[in-house]
C-alpha positions in Angstrom: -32.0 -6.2 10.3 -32.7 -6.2 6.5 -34.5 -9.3 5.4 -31.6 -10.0 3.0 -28.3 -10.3 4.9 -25.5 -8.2 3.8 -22.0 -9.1 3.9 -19.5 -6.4 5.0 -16.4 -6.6 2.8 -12.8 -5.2 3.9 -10.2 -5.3 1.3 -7.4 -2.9 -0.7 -4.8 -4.8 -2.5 -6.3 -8.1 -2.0 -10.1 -6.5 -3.7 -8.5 -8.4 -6.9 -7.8 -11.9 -5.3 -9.4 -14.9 -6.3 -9.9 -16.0 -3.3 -12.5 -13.1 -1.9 -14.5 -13.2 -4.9 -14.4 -17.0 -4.1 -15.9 -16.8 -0.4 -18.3 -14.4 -1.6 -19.7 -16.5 -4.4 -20.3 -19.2 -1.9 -22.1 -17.6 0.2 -24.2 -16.0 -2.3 -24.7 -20.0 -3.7 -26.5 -20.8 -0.4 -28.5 -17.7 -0.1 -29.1 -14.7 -1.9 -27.4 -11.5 -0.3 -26.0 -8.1 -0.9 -22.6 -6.8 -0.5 -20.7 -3.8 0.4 -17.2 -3.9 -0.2 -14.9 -0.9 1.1 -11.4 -0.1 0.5 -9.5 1.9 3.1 -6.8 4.3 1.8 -4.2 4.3 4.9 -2.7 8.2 5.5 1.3 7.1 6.7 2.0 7.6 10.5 4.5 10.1 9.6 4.8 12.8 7.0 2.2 13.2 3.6 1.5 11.4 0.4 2.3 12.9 -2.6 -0.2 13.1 -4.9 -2.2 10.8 -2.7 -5.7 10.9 -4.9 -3.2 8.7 -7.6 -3.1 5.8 -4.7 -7.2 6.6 -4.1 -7.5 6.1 -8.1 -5.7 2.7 -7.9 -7.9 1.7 -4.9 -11.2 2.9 -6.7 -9.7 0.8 -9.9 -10.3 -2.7 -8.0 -13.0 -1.9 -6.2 -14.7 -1.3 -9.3 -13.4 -4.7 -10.8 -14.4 -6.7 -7.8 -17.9 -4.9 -7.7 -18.2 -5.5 -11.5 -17.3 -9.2 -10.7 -20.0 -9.7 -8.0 -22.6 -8.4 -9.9 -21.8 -10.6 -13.5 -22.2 -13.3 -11.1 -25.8 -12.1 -10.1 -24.8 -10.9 -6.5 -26.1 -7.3 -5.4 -22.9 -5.1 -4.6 -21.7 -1.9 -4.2 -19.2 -0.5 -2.5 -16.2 2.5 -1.8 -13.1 4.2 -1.1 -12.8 5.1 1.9 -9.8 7.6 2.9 -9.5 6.2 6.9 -7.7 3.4 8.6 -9.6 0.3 8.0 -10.8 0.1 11.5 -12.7 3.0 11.7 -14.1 2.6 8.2 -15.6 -0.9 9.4 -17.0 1.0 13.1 -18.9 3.8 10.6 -20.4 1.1 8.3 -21.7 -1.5 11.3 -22.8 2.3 12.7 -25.3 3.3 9.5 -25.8 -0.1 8.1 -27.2 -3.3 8.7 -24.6 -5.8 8.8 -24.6 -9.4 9.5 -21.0 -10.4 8.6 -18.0 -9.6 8.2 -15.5 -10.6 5.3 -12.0 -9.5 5.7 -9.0 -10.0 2.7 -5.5 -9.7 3.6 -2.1 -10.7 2.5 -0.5 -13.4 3.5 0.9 -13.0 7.4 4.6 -12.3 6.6 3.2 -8.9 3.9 0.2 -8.1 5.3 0.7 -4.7 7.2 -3.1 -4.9 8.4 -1.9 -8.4 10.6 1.2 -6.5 11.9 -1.4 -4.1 13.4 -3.6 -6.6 14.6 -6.3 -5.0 12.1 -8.1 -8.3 12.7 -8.5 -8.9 15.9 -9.7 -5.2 16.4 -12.3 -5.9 13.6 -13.9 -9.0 15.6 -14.2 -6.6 18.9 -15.9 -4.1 16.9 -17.9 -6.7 15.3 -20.0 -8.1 18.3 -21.5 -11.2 17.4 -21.3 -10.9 14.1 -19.3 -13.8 12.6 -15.9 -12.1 10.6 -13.8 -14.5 8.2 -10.6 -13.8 7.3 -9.3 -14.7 4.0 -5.7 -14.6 3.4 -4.9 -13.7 -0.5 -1.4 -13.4 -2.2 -1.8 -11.0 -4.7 1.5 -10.0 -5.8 0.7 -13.4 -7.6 -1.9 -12.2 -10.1 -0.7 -7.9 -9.2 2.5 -8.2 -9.1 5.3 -7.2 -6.8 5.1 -4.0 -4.6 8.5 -2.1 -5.0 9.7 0.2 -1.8 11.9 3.4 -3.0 13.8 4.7 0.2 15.6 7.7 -2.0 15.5 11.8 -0.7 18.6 13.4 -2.3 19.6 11.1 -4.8 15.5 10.7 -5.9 16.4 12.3 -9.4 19.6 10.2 -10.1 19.9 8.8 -13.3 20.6 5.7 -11.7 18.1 5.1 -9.4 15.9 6.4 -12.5 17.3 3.3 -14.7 16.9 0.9 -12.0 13.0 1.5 -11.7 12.8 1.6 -15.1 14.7 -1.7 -15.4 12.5 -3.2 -12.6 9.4 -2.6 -14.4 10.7 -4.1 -17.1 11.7 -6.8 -15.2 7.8 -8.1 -14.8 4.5 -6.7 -13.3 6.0 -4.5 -10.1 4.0 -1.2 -8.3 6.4 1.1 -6.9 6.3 3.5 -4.1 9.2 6.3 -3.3 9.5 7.0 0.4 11.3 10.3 0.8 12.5 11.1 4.3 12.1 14.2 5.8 15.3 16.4 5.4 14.1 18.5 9.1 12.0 17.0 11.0 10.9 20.7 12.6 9.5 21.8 9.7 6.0 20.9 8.7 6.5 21.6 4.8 9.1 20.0 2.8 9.1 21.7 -0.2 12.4 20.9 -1.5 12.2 16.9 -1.1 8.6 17.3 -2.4 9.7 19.3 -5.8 12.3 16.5 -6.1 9.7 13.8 -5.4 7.3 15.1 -7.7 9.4 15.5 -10.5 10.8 11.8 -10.3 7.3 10.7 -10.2 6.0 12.9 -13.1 9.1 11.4 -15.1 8.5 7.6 -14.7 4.5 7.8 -14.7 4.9 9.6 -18.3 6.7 6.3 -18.8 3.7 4.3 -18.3 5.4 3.3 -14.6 3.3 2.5 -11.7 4.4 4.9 -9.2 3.7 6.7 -6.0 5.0 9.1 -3.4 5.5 10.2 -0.1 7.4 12.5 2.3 8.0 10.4 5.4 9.6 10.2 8.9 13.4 12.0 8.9 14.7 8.9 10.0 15.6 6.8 6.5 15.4 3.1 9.0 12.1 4.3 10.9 10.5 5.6 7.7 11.2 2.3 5.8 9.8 -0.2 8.7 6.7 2.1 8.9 5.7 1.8 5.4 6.7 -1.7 5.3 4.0 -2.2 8.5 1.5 -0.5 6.3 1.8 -1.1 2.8 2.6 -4.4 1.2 6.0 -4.8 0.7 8.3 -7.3 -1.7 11.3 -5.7 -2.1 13.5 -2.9 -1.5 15.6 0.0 -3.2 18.0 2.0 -1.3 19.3 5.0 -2.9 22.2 6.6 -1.5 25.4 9.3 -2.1 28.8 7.1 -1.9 30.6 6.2 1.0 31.1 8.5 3.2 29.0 11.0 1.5 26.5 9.4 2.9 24.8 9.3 6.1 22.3 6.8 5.8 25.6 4.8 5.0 27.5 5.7 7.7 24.6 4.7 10.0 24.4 1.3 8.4 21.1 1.6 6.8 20.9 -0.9 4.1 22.6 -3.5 6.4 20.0 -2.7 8.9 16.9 -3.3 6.9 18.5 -6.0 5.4 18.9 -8.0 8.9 15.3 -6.4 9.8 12.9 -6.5 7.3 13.3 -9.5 6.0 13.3 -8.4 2.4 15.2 -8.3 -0.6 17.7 -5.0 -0.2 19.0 -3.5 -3.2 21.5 -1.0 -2.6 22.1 2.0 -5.8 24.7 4.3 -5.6 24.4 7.6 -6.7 27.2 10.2 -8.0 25.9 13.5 -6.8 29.2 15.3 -8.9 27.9 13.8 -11.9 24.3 12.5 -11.6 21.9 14.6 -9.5 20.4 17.6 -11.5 20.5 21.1 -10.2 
């Protein structure tokens, strides 16, 4: 072991949070250590990100912050991005380093996708008998709230379009767009991806923070995924009207209303009048 212990830290969203740079300093107040801190990138379960290095960016963004923050305070650190599921990023750091605890930041246990996988437990089975903390960290206090888009057809409606733009106005919100998979034989989804890219292109010109993906064909399955792996605070269904619409006709807002637990919002869009060609 190195003759300076070194503190494994496991974060994304939470790098930010108060609270981990908290435990951190303590430690370092009773002895002097070093720290890596890594930040997994989840891949979804189903389907592709669209431009995926733009979530990679916002990961590297607080790494940097909180490995800035640790070192104004006089604490060796360094750290990464790591584009893996958290688990196996931890099992190839206690591999090629030596480690002798374990820090891990989540949200709280009602957002945190990485406790609906039982991220933590897995972590202190991989660990040994190295001591892991958990530390449980609210940041859509100090980030803001994380905004779930659940739009395919209608992506490019003007409004669905306003009502982002409204939410953002709204106060400090991070959006993603999940984009179901219009056939789920086909590998490529070019059409839904032109569509996706082009909303995104739009609103991030707007200064909006926004990202993508092409996801599971089913609109419910697709949602309750991301919601297991991303933080999630609200939703925003975008649909045709009425009977135009399938995800209507198969109740979809009413079911992730009664099964997420989480805001719904439901925008209707006009494809005779408000989709472009």
């Amino acid at each position: 072991m190195t003759t300076t212990p070194q503190i494994l830290v496991v974060a994304n969203e939470t790098l930010a949070g108060d609270e981990l740079v908290a435990a951190v300093k303590r430690r370092a107040e009773k002895r002097t250590v070093r720290v890596i801190v890594v930040a997994p990138v989840t891949k979804p379960r189903a389907g592709y990100v669209v431009y995926r290095d733009s979530r990679r960016a916002a990961a590297g963004r607080r790494l940097d912050r909180t490995v800035s923050g640790l070192r104004k305070a006089g604490i060796p650190a360094h750290g990464a991005v790591f584009d893996d599921d958290p688990l196996a990023a931890v099992k190839d750091l206690l591999a090629s380093e030596d480690i002798d605890e374990i820090v891990v930041s989540t949200h709280p246990n009602a957002k945190s996708g990485w406790l609906r996988k039982n991220l933590l437990d897995e972590i202190r089975k991989a660990a040994g008998d190295r001591p892991v903390e958990h530390i449980v960290s609210d940041a859509s206090i100090q980030s803001g709230a994380n905004v779930l888009v659940v739009a395919n057809e209608t992506v490019l409606g003007e409004p669905l379009l306003e009502r982002i733009r409204a939410r953002a106005k709204e106060g400090s919100a991070s959006f993603l767009i999940v984009a179901p998979q219009s056939d789920p034989v086909r590998s490529q989804h070019p059409e839904a991806e032109q569509r996706l890219r082009a909303a995104l292109s739009e609103l991030r010109a707007e200064g909006i923070d926004i990202h993508g993906q092409i996801a599971h064909p089913d609109p419910f399955t697709a949602t309750m995924q991301a919601i297991r792996d991303e933080r999630t605070d609200e939703i925003i269904v975008s649909t045709f009207p009425g009977a135009r619409s399938g995800w209507l006709r198969r109740d979809l807002v009413g079911r992730l209303r009664a099964e997420s637990g989480l805001p719904v919002e439901h925008v209707i869009v006009d494809p005779a009048v408000e989709v472009p060609a």
